[in-house]
PQR file of N, CA, C, O and H, with PARSE charges and radii, in Angstrom:
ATOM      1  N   UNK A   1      34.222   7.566 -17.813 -0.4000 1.5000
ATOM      2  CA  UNK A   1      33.187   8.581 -17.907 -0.0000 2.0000
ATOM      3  C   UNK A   1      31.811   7.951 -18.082  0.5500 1.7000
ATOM      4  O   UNK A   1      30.734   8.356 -17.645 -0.5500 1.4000
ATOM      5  N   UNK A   2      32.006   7.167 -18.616 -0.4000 1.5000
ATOM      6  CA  UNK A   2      30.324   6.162 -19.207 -0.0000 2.0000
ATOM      7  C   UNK A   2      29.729   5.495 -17.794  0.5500 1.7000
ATOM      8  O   UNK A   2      28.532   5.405 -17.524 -0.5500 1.4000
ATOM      9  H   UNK A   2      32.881   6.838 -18.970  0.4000 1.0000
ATOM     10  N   UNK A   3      30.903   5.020 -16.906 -0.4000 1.5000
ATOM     11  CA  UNK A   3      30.112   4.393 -15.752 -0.0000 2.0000
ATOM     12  C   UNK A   3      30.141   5.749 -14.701  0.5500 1.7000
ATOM     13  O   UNK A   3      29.254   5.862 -13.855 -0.5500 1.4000
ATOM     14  H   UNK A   3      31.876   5.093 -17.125  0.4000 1.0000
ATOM     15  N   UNK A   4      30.706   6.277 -14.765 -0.4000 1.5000
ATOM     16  CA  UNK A   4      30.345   8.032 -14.193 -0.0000 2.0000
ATOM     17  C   UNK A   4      28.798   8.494 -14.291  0.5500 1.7000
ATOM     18  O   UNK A   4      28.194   8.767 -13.253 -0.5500 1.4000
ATOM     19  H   UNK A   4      31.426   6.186 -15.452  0.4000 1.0000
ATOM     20  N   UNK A   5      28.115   8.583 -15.655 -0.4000 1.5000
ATOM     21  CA  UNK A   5      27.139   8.623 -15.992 -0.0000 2.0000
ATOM     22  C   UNK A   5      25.992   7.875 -15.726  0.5500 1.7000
ATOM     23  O   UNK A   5      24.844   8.317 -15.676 -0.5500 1.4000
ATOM     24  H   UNK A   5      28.605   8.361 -16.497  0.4000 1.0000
ATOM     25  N   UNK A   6      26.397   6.586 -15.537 -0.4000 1.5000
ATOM     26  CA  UNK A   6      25.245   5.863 -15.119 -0.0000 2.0000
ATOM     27  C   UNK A   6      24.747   5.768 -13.723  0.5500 1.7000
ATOM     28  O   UNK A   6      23.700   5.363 -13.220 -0.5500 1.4000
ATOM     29  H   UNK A   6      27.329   6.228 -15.578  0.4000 1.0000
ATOM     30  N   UNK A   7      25.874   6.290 -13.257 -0.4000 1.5000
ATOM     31  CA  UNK A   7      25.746   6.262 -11.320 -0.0000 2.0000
ATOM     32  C   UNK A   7      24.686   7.062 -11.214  0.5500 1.7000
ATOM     33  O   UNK A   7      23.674   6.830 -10.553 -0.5500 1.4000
ATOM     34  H   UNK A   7      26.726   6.619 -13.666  0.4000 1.0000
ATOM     35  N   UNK A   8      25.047   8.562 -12.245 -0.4000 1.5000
ATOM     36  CA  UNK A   8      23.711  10.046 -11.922 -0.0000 2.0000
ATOM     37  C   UNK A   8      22.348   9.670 -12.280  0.5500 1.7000
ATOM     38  O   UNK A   8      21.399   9.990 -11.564 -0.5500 1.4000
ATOM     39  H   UNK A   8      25.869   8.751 -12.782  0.4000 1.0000
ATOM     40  N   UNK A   9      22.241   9.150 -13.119 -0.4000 1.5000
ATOM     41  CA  UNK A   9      20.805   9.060 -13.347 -0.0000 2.0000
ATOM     42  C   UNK A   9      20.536   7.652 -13.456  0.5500 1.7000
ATOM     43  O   UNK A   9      21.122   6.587 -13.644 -0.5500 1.4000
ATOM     44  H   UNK A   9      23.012   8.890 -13.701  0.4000 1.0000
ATOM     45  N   UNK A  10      19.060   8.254 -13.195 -0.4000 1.5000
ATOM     46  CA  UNK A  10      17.999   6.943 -12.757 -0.0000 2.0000
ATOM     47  C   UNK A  10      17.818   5.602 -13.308  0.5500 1.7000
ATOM     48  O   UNK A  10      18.561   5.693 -14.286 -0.5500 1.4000
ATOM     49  H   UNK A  10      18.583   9.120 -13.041  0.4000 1.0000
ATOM     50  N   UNK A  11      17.239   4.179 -13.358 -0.4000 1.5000
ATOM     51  CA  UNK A  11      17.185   3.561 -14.007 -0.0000 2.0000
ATOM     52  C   UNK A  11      16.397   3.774 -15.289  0.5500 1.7000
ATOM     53  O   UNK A  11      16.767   3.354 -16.386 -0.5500 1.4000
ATOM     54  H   UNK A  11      16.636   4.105 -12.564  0.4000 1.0000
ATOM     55  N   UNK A  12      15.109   4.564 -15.030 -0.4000 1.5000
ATOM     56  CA  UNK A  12      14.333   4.798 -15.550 -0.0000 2.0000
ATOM     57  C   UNK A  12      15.087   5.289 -17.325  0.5500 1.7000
ATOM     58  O   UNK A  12      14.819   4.896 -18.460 -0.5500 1.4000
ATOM     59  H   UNK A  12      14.808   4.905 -14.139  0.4000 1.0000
ATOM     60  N   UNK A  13      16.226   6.440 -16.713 -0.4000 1.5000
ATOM     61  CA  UNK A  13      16.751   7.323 -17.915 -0.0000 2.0000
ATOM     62  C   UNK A  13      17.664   6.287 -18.340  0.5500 1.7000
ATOM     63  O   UNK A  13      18.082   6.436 -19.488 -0.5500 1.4000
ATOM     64  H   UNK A  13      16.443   6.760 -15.790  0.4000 1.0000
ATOM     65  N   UNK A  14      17.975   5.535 -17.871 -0.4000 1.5000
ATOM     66  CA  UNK A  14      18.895   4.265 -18.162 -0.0000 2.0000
ATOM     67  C   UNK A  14      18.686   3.265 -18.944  0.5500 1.7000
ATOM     68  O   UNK A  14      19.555   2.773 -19.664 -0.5500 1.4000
ATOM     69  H   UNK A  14      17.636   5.414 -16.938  0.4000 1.0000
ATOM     70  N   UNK A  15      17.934   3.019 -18.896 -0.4000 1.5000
ATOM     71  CA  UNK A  15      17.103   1.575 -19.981 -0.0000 2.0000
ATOM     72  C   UNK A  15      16.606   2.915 -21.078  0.5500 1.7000
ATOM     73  O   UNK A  15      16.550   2.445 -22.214 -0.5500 1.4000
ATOM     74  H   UNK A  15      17.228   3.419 -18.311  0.4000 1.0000
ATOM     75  N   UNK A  16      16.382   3.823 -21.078 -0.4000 1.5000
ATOM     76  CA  UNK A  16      15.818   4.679 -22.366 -0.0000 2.0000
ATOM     77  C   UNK A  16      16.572   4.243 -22.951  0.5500 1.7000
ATOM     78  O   UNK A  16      16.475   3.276 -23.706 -0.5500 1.4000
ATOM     79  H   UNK A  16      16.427   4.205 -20.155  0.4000 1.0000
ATOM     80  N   UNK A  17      17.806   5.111 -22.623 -0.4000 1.5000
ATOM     81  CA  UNK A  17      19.051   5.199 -23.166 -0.0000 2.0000
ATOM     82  C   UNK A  17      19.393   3.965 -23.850  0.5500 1.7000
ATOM     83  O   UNK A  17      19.711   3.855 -25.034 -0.5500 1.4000
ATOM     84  H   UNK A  17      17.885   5.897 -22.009  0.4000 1.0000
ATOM     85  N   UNK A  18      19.304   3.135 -23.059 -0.4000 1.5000
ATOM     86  CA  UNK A  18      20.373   1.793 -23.721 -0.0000 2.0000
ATOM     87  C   UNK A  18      19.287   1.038 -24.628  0.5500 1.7000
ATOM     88  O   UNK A  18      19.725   0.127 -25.330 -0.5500 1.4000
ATOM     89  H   UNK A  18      19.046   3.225 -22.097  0.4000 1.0000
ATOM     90  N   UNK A  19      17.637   1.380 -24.701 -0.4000 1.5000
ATOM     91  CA  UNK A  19      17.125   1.705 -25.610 -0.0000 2.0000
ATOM     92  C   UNK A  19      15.928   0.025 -24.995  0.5500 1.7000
ATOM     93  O   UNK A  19      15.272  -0.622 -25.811 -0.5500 1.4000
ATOM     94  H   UNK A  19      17.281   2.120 -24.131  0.4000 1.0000
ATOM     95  N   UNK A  20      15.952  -0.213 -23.866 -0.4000 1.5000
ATOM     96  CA  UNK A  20      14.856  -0.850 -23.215 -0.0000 2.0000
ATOM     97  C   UNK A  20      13.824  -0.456 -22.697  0.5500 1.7000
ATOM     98  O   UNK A  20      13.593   0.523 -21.988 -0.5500 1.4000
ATOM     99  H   UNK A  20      16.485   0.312 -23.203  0.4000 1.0000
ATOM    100  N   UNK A  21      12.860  -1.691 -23.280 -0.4000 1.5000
ATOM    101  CA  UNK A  21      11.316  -1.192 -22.204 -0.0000 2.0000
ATOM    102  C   UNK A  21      11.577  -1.073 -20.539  0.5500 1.7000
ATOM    103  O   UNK A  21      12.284  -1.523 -19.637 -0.5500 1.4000
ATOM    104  H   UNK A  21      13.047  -2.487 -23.857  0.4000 1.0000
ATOM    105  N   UNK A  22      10.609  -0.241 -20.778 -0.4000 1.5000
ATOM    106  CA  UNK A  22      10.383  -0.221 -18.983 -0.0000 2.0000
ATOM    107  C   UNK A  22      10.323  -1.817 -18.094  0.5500 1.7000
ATOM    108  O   UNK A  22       9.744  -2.837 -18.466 -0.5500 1.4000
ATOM    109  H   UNK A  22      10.035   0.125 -21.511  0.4000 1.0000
ATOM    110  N   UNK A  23      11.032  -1.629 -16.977 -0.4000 1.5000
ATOM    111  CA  UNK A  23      11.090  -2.633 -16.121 -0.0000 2.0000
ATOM    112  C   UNK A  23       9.972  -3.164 -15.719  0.5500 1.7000
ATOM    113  O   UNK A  23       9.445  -2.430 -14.884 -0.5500 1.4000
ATOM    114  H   UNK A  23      11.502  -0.800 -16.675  0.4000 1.0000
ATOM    115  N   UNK A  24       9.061  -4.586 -16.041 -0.4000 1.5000
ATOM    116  CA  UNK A  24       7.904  -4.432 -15.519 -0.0000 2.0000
ATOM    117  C   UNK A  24       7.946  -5.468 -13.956  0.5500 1.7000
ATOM    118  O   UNK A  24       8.657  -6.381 -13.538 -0.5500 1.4000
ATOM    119  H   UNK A  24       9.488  -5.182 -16.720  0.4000 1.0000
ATOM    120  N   UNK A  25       6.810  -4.740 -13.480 -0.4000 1.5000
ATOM    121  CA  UNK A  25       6.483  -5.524 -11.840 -0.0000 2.0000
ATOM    122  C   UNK A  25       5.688  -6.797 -12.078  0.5500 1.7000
ATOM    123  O   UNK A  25       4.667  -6.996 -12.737 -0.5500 1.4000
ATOM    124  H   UNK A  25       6.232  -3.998 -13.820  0.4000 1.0000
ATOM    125  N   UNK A  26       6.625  -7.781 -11.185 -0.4000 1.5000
ATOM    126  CA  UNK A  26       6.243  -9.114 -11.232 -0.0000 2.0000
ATOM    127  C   UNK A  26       5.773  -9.044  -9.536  0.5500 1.7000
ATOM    128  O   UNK A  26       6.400  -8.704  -8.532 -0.5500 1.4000
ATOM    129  H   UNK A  26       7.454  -7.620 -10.649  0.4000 1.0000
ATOM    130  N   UNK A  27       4.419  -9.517  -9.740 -0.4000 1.5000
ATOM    131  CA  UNK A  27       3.410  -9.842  -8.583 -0.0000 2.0000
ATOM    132  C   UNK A  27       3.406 -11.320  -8.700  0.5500 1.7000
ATOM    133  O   UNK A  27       3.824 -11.960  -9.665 -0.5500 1.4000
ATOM    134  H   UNK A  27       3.910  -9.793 -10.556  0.4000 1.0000
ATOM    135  N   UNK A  28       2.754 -11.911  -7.328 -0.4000 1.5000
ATOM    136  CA  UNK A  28       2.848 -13.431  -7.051 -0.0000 2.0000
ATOM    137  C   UNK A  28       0.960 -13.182  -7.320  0.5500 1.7000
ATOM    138  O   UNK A  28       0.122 -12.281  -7.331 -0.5500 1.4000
ATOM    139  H   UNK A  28       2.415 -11.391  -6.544  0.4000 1.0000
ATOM    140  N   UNK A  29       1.082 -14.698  -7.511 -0.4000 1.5000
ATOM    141  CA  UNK A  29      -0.878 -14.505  -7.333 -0.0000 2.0000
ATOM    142  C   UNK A  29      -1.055 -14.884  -6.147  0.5500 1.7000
ATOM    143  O   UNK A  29      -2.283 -14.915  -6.056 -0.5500 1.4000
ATOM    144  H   UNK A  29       1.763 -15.431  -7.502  0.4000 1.0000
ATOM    145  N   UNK A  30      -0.456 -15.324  -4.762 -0.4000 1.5000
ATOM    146  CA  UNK A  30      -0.932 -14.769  -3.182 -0.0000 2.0000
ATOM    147  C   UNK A  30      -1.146 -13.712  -3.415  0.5500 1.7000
ATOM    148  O   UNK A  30      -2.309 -13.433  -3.707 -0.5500 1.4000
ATOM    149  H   UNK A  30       0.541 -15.298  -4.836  0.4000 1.0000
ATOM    150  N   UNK A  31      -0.218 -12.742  -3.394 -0.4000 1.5000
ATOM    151  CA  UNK A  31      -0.197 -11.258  -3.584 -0.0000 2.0000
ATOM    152  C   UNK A  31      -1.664 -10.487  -3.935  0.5500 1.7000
ATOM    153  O   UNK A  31      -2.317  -9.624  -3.347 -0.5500 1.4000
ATOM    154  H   UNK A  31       0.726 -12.969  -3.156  0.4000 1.0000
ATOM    155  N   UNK A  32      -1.870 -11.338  -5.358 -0.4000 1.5000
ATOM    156  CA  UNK A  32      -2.807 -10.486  -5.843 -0.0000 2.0000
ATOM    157  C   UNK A  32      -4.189 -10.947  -5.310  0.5500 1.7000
ATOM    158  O   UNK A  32      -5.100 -10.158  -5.562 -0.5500 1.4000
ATOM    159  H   UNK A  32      -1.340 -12.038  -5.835  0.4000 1.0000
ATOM    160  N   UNK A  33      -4.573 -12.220  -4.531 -0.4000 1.5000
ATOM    161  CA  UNK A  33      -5.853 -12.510  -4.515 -0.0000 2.0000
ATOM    162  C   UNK A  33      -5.882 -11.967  -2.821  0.5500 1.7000
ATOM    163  O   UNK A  33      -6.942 -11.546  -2.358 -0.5500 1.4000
ATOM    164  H   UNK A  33      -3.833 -12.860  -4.327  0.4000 1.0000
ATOM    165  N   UNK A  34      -4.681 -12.020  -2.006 -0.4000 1.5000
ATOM    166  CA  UNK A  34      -4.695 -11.052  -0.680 -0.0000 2.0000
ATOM    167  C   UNK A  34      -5.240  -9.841  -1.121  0.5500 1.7000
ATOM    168  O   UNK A  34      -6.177  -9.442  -0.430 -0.5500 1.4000
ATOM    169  H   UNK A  34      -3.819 -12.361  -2.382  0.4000 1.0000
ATOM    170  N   UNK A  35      -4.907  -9.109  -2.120 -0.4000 1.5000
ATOM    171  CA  UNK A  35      -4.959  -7.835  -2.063 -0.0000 2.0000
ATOM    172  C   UNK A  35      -6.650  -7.426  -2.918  0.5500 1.7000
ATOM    173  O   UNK A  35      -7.591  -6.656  -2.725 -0.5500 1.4000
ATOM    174  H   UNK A  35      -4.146  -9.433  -2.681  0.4000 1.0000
ATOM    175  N   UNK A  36      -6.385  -8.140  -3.585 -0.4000 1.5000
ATOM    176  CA  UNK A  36      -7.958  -8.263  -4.191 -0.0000 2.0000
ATOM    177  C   UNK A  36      -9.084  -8.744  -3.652  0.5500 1.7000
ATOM    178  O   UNK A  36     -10.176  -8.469  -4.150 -0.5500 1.4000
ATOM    179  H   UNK A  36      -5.621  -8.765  -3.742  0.4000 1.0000
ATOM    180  N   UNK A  37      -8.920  -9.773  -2.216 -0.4000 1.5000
ATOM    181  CA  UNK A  37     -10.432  -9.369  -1.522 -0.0000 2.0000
ATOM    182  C   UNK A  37     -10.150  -8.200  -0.648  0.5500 1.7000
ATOM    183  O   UNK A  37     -11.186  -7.560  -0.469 -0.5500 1.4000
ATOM    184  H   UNK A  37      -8.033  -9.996  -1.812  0.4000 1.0000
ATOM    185  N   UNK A  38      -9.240  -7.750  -0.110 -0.4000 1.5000
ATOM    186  CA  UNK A  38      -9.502  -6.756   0.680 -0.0000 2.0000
ATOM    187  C   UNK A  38      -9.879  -5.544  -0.372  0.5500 1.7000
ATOM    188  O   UNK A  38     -10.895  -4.952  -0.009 -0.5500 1.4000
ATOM    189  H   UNK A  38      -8.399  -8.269  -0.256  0.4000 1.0000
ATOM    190  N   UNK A  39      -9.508  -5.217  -1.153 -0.4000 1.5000
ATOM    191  CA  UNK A  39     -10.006  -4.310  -2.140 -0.0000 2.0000
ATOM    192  C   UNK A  39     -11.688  -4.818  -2.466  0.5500 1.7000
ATOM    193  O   UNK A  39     -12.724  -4.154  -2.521 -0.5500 1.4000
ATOM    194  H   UNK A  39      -8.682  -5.698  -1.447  0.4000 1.0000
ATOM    195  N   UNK A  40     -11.537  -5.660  -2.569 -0.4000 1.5000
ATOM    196  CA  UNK A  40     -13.409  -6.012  -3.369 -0.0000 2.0000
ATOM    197  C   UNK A  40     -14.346  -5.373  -1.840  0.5500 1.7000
ATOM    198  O   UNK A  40     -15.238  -4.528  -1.918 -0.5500 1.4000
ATOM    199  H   UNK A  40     -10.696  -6.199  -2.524  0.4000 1.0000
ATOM    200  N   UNK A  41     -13.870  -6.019  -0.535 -0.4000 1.5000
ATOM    201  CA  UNK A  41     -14.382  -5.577   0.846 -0.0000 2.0000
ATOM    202  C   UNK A  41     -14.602  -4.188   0.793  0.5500 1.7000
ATOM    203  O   UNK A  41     -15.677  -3.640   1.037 -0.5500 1.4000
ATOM    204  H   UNK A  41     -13.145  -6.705  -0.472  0.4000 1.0000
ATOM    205  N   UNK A  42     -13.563  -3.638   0.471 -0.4000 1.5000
ATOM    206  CA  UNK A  42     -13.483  -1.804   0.590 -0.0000 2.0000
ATOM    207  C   UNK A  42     -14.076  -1.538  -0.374  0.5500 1.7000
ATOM    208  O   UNK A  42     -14.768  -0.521  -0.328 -0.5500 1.4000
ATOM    209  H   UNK A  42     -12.689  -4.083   0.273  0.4000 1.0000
ATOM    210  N   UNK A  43     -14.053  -2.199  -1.409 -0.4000 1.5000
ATOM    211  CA  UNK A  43     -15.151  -1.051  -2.563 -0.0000 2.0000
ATOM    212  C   UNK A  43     -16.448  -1.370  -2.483  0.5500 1.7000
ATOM    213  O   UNK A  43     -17.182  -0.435  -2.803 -0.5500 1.4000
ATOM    214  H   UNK A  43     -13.491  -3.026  -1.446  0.4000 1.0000
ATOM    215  N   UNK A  44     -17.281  -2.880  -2.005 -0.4000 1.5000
ATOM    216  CA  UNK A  44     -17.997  -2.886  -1.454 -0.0000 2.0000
ATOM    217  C   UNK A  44     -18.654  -1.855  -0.133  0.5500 1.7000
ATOM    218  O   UNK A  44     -19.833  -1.501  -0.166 -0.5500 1.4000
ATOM    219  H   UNK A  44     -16.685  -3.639  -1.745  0.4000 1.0000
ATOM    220  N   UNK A  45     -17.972  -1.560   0.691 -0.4000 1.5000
ATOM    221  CA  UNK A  45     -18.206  -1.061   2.351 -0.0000 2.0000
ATOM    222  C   UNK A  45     -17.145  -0.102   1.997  0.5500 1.7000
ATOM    223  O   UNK A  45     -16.030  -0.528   2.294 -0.5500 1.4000
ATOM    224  H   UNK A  45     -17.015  -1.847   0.717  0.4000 1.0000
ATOM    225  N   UNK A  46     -17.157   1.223   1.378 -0.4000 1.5000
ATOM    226  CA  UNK A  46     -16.341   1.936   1.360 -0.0000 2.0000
ATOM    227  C   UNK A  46     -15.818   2.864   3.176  0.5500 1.7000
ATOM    228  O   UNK A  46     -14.832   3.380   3.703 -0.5500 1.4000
ATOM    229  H   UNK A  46     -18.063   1.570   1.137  0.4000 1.0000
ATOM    230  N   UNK A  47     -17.139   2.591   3.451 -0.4000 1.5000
ATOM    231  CA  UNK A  47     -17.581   3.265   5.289 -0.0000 2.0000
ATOM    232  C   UNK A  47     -16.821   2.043   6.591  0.5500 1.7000
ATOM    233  O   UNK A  47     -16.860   2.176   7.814 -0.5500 1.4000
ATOM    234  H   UNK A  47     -17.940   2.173   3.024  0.4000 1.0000
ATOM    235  N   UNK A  48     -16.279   1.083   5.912 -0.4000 1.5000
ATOM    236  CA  UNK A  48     -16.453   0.044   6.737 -0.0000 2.0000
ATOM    237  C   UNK A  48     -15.192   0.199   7.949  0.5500 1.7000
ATOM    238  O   UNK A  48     -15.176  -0.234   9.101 -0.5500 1.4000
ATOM    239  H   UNK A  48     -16.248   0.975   4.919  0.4000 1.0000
ATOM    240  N   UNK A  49     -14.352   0.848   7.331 -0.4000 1.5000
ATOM    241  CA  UNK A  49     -12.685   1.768   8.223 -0.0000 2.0000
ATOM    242  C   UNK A  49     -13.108   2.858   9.251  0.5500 1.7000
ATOM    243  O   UNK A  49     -12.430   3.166  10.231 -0.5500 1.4000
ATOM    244  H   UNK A  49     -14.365   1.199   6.395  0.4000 1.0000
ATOM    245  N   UNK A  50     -14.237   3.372   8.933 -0.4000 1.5000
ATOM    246  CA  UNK A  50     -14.421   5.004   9.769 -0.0000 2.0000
ATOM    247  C   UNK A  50     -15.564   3.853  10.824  0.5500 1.7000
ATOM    248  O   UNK A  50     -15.425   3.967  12.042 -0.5500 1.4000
ATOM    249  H   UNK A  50     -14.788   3.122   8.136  0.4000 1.0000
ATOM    250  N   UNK A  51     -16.621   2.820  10.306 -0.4000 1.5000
ATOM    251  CA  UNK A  51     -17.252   1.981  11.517 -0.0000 2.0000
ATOM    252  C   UNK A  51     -16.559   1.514  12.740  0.5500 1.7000
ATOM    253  O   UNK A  51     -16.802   1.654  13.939 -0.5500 1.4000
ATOM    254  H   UNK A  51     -16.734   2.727   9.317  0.4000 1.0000
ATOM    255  N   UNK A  52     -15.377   0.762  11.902 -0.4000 1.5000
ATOM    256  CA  UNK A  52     -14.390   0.167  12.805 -0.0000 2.0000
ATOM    257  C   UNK A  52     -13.548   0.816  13.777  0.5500 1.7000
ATOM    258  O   UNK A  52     -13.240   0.451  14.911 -0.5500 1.4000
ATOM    259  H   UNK A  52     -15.179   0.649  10.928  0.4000 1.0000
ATOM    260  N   UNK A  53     -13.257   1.767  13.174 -0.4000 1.5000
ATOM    261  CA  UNK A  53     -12.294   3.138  14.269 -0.0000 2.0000
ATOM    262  C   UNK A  53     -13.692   3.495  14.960  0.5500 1.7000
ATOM    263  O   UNK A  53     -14.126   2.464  15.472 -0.5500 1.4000
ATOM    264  H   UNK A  53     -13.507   2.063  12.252  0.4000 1.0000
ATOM    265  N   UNK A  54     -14.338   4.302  15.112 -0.4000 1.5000
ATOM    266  CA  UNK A  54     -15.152   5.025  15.778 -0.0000 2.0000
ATOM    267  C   UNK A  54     -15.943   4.293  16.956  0.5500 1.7000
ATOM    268  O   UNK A  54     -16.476   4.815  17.935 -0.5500 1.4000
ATOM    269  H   UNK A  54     -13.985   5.140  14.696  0.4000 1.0000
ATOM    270  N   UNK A  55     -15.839   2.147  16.393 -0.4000 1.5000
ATOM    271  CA  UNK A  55     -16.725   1.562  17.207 -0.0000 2.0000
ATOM    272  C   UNK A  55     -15.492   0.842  18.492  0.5500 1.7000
ATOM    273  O   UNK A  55     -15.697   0.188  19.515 -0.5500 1.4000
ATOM    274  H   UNK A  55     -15.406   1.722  15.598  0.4000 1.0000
ATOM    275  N   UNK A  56     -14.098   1.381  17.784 -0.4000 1.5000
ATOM    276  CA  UNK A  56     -12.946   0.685  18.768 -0.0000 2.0000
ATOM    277  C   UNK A  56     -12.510   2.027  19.389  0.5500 1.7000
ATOM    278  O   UNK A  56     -11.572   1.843  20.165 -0.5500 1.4000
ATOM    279  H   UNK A  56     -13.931   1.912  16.953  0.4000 1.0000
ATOM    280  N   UNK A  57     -12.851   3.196  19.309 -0.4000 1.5000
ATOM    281  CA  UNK A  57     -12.904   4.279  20.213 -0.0000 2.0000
ATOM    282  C   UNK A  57     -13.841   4.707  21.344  0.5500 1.7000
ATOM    283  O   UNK A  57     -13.737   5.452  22.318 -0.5500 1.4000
ATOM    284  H   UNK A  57     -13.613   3.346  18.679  0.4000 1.0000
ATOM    285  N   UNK A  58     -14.878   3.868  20.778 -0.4000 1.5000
ATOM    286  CA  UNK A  58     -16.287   4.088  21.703 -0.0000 2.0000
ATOM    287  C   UNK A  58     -15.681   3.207  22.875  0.5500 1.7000
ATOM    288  O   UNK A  58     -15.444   3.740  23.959 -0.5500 1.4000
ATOM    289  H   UNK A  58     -14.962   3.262  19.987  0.4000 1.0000
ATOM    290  N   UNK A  59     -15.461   2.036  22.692 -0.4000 1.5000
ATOM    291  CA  UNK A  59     -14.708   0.854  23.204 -0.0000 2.0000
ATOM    292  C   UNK A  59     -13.566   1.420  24.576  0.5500 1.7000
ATOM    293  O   UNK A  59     -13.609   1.405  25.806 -0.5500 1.4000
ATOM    294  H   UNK A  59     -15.653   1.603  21.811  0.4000 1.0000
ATOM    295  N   UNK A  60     -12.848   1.766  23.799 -0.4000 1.5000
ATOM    296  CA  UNK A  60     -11.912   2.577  24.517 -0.0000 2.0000
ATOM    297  C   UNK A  60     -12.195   3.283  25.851  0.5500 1.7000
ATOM    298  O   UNK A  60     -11.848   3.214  27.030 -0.5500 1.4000
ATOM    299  H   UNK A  60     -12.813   1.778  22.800  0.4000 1.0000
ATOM    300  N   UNK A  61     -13.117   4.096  24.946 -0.4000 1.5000
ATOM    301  CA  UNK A  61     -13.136   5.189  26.247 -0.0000 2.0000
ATOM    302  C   UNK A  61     -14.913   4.898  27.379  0.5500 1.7000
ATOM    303  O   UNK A  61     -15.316   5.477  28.388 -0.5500 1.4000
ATOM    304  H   UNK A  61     -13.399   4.153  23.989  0.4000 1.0000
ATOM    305  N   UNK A  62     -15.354   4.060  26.765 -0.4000 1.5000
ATOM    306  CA  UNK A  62     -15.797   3.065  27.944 -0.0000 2.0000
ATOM    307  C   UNK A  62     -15.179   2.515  28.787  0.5500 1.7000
ATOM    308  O   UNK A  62     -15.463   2.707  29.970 -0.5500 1.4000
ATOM    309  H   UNK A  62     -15.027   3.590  25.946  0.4000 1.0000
ATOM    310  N   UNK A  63     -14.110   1.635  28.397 -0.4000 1.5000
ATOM    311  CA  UNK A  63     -13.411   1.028  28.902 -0.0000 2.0000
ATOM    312  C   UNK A  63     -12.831   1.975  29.912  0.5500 1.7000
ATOM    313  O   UNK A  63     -13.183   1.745  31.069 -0.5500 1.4000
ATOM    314  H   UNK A  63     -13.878   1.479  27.437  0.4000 1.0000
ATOM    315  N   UNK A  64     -12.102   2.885  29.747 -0.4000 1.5000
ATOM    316  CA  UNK A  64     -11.579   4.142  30.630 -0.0000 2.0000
ATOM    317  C   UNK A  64     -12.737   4.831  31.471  0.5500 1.7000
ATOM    318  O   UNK A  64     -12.377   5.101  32.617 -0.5500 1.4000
ATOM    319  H   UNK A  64     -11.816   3.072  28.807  0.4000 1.0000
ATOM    320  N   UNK A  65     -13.285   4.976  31.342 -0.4000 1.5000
ATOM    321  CA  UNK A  65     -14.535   5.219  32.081 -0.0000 2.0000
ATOM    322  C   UNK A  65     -14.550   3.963  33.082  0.5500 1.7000
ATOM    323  O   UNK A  65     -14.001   4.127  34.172 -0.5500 1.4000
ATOM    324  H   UNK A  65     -13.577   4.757  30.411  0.4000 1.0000
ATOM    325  N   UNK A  66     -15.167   2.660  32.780 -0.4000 1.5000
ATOM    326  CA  UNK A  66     -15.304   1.901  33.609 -0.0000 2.0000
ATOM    327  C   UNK A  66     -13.918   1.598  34.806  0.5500 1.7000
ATOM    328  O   UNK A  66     -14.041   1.469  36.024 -0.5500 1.4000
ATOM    329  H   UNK A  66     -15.613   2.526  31.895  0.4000 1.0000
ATOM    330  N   UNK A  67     -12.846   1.552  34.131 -0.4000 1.5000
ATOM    331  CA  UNK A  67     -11.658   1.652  34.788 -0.0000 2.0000
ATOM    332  C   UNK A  67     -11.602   2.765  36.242  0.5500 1.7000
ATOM    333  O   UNK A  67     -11.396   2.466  37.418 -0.5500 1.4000
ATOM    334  H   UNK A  67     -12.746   1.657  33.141  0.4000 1.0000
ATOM    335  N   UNK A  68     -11.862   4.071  35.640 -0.4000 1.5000
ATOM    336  CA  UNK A  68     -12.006   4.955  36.751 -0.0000 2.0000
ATOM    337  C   UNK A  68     -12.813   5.129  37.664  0.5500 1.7000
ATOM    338  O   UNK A  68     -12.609   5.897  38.604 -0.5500 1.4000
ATOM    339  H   UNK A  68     -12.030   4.314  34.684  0.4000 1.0000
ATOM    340  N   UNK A  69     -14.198   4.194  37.457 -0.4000 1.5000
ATOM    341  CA  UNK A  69     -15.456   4.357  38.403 -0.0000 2.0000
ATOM    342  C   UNK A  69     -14.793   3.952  40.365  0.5500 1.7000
ATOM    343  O   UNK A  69     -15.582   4.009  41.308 -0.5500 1.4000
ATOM    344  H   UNK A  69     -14.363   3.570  36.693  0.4000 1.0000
TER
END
């Protein structure tokens, strides 16, 4: 019955129970300094995603244009 129980619920309700801290997330520091300039970029240039789409759509449909002339 006890391993019955542990199948249903989550880990989360699981470590309560058995009376452990929460599982914590282990990050690499690649991880975090990848992810932390692209974050510093974006909070810098929050606009800098809607430049890039709009200036590779312009692109596009030039391109399609010139294609069909």
């Amino acid at each position: 019955m006890i391993n019955n129980s542990f199948k249903l619920m989550g880990e989360a309700k699981r470590r309560e129970k058995l009376g452990l801290p929460p599982r914590e997330i282990k990050s690499t520091e690649k991880e975090i300094k990848s992810t932390g300039m692209l974050n510093q970029i974006l909070n810098k240039y929050p606009y800098f995603p809607y430049i890039l789409g709009f200036s590779l759509l312009i692109i596009l449909i030039l391109d399609l244009i010139n294609y069909y002339r």
